[in-house]
DSSP file (Angstrom, degrees, kcal/mol; ACC not computed):
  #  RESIDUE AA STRUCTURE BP1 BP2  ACC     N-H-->O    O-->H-N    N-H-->O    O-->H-N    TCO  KAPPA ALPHA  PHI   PSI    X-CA   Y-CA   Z-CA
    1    1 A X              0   0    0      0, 0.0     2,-0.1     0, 0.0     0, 0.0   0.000 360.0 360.0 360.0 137.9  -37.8  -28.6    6.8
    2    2 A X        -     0   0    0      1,-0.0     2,-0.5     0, 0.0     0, 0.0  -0.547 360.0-127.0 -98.6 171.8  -35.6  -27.0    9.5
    3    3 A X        -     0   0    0     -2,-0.1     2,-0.3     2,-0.0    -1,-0.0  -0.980  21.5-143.2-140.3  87.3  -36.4  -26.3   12.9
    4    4 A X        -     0   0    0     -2,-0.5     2,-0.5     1,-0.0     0, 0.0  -0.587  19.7-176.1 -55.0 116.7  -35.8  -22.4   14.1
    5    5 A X        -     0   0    0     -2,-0.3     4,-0.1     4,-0.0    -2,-0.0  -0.794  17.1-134.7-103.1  87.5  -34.6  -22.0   17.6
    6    6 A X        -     0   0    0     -2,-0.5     3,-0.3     2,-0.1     2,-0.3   0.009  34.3 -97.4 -58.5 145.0  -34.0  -18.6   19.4
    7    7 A X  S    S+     0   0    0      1,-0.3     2,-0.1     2,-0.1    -1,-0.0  -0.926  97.8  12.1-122.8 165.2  -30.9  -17.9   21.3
    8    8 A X  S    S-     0   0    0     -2,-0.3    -1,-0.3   153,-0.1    -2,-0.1   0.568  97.1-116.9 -88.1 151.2  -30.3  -18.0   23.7
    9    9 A X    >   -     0   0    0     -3,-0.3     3,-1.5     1,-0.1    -2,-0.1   0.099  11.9-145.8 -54.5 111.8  -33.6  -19.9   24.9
   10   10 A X  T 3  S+     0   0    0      1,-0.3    -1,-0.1    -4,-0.1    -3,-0.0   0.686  95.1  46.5 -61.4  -7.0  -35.5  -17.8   27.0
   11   11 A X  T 3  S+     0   0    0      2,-0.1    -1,-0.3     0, 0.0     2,-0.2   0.320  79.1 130.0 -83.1 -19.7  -36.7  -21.0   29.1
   12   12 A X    <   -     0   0    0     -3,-1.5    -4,-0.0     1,-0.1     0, 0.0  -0.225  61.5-115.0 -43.0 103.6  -33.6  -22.2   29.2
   13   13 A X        -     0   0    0     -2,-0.2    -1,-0.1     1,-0.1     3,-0.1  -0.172  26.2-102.1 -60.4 150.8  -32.6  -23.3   32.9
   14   14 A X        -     0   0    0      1,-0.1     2,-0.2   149,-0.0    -1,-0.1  -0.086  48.5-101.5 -72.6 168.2  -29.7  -21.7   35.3
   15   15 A X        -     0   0    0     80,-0.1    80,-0.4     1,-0.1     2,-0.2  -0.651  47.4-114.1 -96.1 154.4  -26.8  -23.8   35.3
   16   16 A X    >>  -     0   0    0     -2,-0.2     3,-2.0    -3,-0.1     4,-1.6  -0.470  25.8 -95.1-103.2 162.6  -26.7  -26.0   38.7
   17   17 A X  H >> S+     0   0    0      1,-0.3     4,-1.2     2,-0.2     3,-0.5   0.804 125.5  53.5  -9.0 -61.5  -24.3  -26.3   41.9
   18   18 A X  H 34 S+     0   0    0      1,-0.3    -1,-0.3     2,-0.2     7,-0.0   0.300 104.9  40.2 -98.4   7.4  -22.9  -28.9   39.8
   19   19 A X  H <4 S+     0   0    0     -3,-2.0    -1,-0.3     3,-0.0    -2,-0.2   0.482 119.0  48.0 -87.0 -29.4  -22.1  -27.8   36.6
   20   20 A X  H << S+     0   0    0     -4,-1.6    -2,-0.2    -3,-0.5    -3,-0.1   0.948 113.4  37.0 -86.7 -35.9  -20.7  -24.5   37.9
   21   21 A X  S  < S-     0   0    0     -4,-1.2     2,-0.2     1,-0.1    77,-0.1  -0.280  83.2 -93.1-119.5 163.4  -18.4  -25.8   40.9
   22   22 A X    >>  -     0   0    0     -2,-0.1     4,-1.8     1,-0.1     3,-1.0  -0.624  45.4-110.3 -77.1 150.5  -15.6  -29.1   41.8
   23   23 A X  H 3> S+     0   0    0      1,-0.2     4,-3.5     2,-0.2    -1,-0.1   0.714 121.3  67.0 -75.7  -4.5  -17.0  -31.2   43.2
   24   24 A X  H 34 S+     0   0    0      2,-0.2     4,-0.3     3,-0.1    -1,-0.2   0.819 102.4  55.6 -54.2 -31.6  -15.1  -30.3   46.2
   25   25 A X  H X> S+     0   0    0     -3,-1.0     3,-5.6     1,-0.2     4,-0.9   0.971 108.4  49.3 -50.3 -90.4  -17.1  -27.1   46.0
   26   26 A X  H 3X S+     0   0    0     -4,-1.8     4,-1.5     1,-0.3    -2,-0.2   0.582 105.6  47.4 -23.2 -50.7  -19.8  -28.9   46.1
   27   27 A X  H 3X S+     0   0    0     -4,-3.5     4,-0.9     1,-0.2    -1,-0.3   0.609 106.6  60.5 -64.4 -13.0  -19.5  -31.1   48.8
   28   28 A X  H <> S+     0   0    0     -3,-5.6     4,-0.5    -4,-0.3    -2,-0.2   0.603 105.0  44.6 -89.7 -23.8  -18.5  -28.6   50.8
   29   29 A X  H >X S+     0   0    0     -4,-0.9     3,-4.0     2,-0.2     4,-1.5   0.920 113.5  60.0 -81.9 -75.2  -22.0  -26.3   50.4
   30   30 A X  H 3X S+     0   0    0     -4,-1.5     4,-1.8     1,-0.3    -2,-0.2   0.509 109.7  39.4  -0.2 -61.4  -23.8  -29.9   50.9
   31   31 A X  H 3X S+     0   0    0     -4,-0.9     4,-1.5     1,-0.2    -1,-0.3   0.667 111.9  55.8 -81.6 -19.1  -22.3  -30.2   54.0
   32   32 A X  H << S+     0   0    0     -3,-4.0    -2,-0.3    -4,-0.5     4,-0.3   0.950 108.7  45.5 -33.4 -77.8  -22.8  -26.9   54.7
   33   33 A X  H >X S+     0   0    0     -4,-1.5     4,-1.4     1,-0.2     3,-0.9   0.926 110.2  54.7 -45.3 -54.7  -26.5  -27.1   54.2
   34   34 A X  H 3X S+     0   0    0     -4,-1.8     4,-1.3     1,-0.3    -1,-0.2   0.843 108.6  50.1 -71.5 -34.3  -26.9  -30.3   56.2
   35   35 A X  H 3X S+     0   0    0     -4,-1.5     4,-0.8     1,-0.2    -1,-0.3   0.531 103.3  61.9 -66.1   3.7  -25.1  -28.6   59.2
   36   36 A X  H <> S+     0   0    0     -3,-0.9     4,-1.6    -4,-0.3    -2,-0.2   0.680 101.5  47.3-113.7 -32.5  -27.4  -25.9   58.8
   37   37 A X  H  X S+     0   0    0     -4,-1.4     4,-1.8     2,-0.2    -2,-0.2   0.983 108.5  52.8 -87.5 -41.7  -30.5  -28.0   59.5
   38   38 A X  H  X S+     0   0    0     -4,-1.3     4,-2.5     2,-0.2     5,-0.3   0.891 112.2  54.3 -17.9 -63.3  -28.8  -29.5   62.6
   39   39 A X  H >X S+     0   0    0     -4,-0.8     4,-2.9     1,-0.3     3,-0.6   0.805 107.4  46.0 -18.5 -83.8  -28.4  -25.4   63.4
   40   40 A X  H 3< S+     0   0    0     -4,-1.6     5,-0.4     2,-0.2    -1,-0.3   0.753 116.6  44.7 -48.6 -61.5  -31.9  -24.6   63.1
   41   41 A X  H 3< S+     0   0    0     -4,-1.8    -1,-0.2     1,-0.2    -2,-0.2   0.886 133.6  10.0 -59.0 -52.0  -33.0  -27.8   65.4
   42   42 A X  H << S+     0   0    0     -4,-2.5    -2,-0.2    -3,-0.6    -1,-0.2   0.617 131.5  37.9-118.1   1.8  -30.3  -27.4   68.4
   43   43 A X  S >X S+     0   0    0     -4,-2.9     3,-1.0    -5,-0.3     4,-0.5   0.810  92.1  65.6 -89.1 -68.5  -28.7  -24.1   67.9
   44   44 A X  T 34 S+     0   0    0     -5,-0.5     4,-0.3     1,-0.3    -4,-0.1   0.614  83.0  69.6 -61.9 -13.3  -30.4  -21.4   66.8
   45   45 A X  T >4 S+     0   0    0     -5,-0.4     3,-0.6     1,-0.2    -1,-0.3   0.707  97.3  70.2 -64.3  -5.0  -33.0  -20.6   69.6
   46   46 A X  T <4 S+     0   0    0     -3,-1.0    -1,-0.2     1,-0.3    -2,-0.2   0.977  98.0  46.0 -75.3 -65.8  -29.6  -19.6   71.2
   47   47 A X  T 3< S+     0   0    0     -4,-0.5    -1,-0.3    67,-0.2    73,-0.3   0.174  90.9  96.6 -29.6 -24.3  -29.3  -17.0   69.1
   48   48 A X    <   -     0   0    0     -3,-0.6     2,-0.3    -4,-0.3    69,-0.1  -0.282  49.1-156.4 -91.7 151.8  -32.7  -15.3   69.1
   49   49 A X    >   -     0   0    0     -2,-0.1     3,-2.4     6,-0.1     6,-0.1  -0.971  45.3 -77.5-149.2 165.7  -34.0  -12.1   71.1
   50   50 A X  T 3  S+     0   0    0      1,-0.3     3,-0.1    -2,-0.3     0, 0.0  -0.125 122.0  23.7 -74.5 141.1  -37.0  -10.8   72.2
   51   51 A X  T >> S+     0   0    0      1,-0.3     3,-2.5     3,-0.1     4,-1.2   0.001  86.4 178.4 114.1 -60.3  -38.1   -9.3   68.7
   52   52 A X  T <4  +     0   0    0     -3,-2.4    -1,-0.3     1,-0.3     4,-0.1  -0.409  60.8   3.7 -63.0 137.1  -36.4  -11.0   66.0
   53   53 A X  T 34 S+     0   0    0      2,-0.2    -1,-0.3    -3,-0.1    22,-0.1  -0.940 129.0  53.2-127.4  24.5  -36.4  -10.9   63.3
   54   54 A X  T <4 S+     0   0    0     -3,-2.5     2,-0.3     2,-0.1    -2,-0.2   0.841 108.5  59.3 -90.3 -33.4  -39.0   -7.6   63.1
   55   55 A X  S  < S-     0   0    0     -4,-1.2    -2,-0.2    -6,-0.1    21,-0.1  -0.780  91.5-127.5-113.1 139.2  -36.6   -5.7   65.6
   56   56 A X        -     0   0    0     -2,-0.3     3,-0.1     1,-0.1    -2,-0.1  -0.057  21.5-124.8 -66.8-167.9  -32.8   -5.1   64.5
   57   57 A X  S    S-     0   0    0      1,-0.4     2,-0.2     2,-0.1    -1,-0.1   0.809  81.5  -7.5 -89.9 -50.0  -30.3   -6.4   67.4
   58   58 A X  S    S-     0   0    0      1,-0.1    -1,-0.4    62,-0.1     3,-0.1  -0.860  89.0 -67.0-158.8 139.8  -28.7   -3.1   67.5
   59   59 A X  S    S-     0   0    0     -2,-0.2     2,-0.3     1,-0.1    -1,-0.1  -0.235  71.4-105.0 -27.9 151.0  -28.1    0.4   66.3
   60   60 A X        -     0   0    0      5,-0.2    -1,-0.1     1,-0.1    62,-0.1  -0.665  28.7-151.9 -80.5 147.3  -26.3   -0.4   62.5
   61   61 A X  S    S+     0   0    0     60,-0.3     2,-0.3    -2,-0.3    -1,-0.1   0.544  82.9  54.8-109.7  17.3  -22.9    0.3   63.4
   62   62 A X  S >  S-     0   0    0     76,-0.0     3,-0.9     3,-0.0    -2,-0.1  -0.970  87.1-132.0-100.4 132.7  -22.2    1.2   59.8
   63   63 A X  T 3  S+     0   0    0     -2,-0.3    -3,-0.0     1,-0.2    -2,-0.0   0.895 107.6  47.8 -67.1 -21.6  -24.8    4.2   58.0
   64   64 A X  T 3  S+     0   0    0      2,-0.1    17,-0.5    16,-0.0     2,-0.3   0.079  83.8 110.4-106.2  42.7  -25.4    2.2   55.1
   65   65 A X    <   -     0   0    0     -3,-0.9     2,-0.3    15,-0.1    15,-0.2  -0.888  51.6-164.5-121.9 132.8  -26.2   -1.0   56.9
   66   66 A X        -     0   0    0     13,-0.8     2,-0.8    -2,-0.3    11,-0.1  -0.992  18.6-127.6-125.8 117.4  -30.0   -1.9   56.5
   67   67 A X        -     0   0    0     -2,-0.3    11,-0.2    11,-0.2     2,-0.2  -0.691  23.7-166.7 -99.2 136.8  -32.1   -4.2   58.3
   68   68 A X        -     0   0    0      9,-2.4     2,-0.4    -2,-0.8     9,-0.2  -0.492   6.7-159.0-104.9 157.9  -34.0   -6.6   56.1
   69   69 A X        -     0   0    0      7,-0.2     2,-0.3    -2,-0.2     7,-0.2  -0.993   4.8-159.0-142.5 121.8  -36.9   -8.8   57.6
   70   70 A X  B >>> -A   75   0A   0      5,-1.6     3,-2.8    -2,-0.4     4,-1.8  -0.575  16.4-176.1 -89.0  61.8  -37.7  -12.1   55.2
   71   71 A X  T 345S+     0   0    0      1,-0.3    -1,-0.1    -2,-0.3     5,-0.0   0.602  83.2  51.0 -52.9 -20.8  -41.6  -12.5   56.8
   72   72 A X  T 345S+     0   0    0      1,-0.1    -1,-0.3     3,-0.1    -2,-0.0   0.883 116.2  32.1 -83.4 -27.1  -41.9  -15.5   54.8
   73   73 A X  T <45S-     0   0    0     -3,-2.8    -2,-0.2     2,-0.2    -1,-0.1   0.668 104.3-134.8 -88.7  -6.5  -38.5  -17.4   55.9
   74   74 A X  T  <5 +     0   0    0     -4,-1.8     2,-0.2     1,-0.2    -3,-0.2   0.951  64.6 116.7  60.6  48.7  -39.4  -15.6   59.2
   75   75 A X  B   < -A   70   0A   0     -5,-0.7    -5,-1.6   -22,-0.1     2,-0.4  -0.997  45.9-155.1-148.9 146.6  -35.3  -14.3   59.6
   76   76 A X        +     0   0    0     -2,-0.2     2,-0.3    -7,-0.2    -7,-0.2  -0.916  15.9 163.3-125.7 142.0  -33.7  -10.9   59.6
   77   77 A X        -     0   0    0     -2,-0.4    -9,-2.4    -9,-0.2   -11,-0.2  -0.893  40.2 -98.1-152.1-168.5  -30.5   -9.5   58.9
   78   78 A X        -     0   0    0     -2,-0.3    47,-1.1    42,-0.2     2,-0.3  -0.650  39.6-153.9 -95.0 173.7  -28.5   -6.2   58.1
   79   79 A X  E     -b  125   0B   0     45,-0.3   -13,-0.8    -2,-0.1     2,-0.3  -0.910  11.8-157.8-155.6 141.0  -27.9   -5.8   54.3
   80   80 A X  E     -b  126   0B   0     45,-2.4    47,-2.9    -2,-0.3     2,-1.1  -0.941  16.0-171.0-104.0  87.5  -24.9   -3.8   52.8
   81   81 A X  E     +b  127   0B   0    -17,-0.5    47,-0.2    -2,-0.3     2,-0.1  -0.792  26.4 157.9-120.2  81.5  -26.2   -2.9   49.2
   82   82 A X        +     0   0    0     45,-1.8     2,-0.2    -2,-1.1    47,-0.2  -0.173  55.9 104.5 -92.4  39.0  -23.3   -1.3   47.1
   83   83 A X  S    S-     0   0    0      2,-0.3    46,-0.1    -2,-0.1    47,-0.1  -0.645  74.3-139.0-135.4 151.8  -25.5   -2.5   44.1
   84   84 A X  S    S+     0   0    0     45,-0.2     2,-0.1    -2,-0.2    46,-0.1   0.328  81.8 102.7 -97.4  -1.2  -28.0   -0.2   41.7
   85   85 A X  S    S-     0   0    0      1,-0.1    -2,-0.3    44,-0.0    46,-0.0  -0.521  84.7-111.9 -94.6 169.7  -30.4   -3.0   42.1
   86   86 A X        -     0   0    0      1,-0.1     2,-1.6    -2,-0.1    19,-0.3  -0.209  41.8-103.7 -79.0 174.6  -33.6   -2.6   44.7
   87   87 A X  S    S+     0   0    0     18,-0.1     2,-0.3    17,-0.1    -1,-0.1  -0.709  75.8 127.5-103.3 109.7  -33.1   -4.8   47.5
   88   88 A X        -     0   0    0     -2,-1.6    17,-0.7    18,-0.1    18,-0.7  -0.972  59.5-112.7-157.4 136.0  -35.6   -7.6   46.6
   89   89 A X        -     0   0    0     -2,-0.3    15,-0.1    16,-0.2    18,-0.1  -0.747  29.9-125.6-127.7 174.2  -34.9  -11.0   46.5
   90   90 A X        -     0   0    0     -2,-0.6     4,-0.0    16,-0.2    13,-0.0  -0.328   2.5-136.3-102.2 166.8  -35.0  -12.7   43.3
   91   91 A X  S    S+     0   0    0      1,-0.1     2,-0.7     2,-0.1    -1,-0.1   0.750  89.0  66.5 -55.6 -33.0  -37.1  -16.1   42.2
   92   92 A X  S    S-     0   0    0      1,-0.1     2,-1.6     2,-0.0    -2,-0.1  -0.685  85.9-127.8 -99.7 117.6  -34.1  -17.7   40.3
   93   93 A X        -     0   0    0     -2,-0.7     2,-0.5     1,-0.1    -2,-0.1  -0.489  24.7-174.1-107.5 115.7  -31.0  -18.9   42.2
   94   94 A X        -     0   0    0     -2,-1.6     9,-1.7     9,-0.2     2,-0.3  -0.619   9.5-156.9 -59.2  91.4  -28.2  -17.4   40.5
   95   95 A X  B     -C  102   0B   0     -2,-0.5     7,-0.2   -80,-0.4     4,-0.1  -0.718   9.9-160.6 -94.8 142.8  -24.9  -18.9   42.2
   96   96 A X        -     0   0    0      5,-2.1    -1,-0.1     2,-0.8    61,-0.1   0.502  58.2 -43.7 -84.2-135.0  -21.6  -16.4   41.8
   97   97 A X  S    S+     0   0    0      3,-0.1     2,-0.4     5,-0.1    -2,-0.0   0.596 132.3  37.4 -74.2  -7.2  -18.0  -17.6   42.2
   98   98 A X  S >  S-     0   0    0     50,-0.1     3,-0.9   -77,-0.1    -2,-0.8  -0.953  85.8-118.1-145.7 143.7  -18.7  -19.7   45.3
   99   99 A X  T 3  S+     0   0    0     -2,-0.4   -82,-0.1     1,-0.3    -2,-0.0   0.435 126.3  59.4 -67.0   2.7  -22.2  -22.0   46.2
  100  100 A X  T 3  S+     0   0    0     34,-0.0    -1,-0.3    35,-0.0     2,-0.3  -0.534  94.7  74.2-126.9  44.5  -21.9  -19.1   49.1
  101  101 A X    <   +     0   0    0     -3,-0.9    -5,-2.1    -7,-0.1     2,-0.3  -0.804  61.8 173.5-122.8 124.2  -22.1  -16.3   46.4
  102  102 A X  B     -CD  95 133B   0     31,-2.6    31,-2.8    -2,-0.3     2,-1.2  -0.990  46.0-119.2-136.2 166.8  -25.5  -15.7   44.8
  103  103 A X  S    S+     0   0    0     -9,-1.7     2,-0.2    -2,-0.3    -9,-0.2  -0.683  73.9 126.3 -91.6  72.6  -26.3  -12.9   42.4
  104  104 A X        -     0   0    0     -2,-1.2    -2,-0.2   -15,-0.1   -15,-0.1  -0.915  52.7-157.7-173.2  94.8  -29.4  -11.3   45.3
  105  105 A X  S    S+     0   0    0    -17,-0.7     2,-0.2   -19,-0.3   -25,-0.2   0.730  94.8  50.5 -35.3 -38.4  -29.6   -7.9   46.6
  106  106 A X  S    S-     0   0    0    -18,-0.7     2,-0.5    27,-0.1   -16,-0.2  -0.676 103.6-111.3-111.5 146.1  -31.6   -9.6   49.5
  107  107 A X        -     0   0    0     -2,-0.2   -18,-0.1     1,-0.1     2,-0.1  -0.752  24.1-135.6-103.7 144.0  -29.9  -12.6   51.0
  108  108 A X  S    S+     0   0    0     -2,-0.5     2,-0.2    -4,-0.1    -1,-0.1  -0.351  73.1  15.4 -92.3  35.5  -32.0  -15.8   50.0
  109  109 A X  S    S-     0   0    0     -2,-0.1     2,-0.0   -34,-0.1   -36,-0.0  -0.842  93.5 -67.9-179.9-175.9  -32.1  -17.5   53.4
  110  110 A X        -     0   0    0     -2,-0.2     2,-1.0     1,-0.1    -2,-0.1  -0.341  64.7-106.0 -68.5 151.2  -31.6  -17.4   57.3
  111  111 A X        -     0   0    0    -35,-0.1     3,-0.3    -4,-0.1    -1,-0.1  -0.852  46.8-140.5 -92.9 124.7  -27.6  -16.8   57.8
  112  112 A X        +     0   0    0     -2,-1.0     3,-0.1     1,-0.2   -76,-0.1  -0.059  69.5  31.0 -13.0 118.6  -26.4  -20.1   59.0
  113  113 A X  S    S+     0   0    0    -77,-0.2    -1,-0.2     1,-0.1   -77,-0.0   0.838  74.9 168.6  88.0  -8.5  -23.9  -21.3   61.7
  114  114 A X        -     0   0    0     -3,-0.3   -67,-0.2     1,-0.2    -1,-0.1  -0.406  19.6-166.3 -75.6 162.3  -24.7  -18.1   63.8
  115  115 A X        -     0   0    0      1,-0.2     2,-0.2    -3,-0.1    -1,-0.2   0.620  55.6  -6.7 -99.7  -1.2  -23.2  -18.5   67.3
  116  116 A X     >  -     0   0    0    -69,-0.1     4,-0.9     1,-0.1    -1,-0.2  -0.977  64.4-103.3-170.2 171.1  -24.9  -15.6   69.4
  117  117 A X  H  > S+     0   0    0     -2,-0.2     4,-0.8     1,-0.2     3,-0.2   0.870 118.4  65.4 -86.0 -16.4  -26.9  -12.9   69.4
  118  118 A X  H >> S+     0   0    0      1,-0.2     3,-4.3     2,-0.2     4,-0.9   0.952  96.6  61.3 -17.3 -79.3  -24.2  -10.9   69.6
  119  119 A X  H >> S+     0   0    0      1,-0.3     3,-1.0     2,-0.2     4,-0.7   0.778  97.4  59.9 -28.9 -57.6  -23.1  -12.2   66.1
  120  120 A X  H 3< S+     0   0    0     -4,-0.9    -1,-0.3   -73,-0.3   -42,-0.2   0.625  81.6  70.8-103.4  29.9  -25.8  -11.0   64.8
  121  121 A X  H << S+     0   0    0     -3,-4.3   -60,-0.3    -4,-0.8    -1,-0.2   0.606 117.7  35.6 -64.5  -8.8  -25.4   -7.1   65.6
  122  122 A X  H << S+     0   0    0     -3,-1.0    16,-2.2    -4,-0.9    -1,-0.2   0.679  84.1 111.2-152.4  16.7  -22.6   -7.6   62.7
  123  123 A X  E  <  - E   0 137B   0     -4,-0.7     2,-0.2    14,-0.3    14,-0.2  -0.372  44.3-176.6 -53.4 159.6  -23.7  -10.2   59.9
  124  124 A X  E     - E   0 136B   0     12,-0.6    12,-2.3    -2,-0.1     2,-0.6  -0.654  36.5-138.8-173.6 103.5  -24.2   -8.5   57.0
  125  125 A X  E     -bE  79 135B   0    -47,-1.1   -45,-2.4    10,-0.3     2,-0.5  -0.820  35.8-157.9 -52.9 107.2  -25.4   -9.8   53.8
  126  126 A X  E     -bE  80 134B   0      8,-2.5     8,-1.6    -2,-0.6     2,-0.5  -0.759   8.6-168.6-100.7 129.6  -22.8   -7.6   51.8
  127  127 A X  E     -bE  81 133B   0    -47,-2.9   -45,-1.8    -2,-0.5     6,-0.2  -0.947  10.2-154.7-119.3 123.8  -24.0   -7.1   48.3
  128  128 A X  E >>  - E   0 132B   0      4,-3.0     3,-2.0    -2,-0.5     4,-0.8  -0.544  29.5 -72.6 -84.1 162.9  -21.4   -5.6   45.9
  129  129 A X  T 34 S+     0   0    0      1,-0.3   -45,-0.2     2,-0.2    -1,-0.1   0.259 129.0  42.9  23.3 -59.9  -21.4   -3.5   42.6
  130  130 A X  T 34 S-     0   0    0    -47,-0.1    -1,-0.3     2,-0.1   -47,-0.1   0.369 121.2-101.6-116.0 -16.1  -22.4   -5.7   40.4
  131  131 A X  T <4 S+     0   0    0     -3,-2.0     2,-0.4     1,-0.3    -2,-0.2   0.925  72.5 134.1  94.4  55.4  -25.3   -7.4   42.7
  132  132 A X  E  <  - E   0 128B   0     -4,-0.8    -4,-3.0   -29,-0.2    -1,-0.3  -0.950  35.0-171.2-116.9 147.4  -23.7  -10.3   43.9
  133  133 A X  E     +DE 102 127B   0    -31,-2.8   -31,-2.6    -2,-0.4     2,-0.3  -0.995  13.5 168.7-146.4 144.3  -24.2  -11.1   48.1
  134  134 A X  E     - E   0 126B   0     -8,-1.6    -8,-2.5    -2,-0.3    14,-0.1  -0.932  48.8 -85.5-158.2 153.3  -22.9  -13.3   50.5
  135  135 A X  E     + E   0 125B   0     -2,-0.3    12,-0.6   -10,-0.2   -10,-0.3  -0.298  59.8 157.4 -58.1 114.2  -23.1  -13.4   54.2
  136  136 A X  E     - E   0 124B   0    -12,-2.3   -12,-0.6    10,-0.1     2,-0.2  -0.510  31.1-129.6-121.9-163.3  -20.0  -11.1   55.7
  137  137 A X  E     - E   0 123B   0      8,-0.5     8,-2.5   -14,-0.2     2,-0.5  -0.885   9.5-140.8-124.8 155.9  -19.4   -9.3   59.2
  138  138 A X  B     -F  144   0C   0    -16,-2.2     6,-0.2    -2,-0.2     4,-0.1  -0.948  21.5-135.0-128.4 130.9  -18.5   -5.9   59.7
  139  139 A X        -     0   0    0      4,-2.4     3,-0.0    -2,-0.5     6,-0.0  -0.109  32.8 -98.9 -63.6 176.2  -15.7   -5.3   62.7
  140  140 A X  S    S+     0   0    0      1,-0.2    -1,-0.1     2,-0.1    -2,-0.0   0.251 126.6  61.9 -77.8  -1.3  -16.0   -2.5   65.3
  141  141 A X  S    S-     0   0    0      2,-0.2    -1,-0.2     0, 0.0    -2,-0.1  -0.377 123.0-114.8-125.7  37.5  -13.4    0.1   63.3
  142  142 A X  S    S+     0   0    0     -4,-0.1     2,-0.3     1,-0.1    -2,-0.1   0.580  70.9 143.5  33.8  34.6  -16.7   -0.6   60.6
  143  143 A X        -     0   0    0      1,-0.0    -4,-2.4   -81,-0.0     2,-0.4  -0.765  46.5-119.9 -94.5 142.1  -14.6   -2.3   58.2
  144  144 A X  B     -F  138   0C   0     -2,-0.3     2,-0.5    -6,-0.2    -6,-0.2  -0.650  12.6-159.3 -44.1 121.9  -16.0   -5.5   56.1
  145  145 A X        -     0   0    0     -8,-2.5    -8,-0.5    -2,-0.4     2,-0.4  -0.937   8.6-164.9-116.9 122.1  -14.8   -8.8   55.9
  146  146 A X        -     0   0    0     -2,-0.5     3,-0.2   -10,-0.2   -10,-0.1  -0.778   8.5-155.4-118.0 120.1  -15.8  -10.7   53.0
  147  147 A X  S    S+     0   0    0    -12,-0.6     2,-0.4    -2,-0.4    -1,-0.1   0.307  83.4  28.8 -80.5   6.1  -15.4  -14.2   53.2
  148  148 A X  S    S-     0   0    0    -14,-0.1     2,-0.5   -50,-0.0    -1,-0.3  -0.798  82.0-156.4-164.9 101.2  -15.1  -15.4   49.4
  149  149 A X        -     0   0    0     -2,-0.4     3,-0.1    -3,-0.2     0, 0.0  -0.900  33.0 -93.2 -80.6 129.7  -13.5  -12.3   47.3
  150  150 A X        -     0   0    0     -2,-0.5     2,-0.5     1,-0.1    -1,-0.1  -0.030  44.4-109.8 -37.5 125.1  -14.2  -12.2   43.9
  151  151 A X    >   -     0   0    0      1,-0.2     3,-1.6     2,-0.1    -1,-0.1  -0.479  15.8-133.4 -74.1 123.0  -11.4  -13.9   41.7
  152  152 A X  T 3  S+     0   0    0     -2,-0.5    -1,-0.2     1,-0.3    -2,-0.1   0.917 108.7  48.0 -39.6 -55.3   -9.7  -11.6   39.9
  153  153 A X  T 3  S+     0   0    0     -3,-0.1    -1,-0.3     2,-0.0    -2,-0.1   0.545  82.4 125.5 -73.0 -12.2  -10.2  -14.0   36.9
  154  154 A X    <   -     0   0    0     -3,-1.6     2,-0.5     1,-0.1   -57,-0.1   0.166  38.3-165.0 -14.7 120.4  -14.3  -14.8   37.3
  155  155 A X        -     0   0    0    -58,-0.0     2,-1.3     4,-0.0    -1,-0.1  -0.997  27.6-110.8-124.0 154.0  -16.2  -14.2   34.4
  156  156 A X     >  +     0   0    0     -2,-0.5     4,-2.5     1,-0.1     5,-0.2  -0.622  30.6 179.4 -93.9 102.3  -20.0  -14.1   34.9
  157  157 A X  H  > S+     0   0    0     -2,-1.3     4,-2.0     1,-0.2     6,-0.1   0.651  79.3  60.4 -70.7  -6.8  -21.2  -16.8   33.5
  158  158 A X  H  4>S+     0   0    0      2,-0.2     5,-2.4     3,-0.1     6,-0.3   0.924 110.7  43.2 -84.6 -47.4  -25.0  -15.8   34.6
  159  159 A X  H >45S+     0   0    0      3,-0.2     3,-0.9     1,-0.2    -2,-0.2   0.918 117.6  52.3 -89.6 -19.1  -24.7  -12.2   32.4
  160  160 A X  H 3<5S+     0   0    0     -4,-2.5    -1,-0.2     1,-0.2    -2,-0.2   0.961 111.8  43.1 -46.1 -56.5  -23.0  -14.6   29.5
  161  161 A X  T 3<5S-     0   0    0     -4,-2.0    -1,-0.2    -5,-0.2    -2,-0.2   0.475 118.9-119.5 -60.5   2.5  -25.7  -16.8   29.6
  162  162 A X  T < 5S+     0   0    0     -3,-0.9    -3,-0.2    -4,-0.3    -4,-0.1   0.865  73.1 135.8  58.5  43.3  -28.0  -14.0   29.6
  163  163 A X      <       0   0    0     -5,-2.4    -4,-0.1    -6,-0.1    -5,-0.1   0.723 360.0 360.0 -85.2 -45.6  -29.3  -15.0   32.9
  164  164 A X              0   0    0     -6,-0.3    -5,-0.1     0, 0.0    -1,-0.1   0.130 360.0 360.0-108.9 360.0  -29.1  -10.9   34.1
């Protein structure tokens, strides 16, 4: 007797760091990550003002710049949402073209690495089109600078897998 399976399996887990990326990739968010708790320990108080993360830094010096407040991760940041999705972020983590790209209206941790508070009157979690976001800054002439642009050649392996 045969065995009926649906596809694609609706239980079926997202594919990991290490299935999607080189391992150069990889090693490179890793080390990422592990500088990031260093951050947290001797860095980041540097960073902080009376407020955060409930009070923005700053006027947004863009109009469509939105400040998002995580009360559970306790960190706040401006949000760029050129996306039809709400800005919520979501249970399952969805990684894009880069281990720094996740498929997340809302960005899914504190941004990393910052070096002042300064910095963060122009972090951005910049969410694009299609609902992919990653951590960007927006210059004073209120232009975006997107540190990992989308490869011209990408396919989304998340809406293949039926993941979105």
């Amino acid at each position: 007797m045969a065995k009926i399976y649906q596809f694609p399996a609706p239980n079926r887990r997202s594919e990991t760091i290490r299935d999607l990326f080189s391992e150069q990739e990889y090693r490179h968010y890793i080390q990422y990550v592990e500088l990031g708790e260093k951050w947290r320990q001797e860095e980041m108080d540097k960073t902080l003002y009376e407020g955060y993360p409930f009070k923005a830094p700053c006027e947004p010096i863009r109009c469509d710049m939105t400040w998002y407040v995580n009360e559970g991760k306790k960190f706040g940041v401006w949000v760029i949402n050129e996306s039809q999705f709400d800005l919520s972020e979501y249970d399952t983590i969805l990684f894009g073209w880069s281990p720094f790209v996740r498929f997340s209206s809302a960005p899914p941790h504190e941004p990393i690495h910052v070096t002042s508070t300064e910095l963060r009157e122009r972090l951005v979690w910049y969410v694009d089109s299609e609902g992919y976001g990653q951590y960007a800054t927006v210059n004073s002439n209120q232009e975006i600078w997107i540190p990992i642009p989308r490869p011209s050649n990408w396919i989304d392996h998340n809406k293949i897998n039926g993941f979105i």
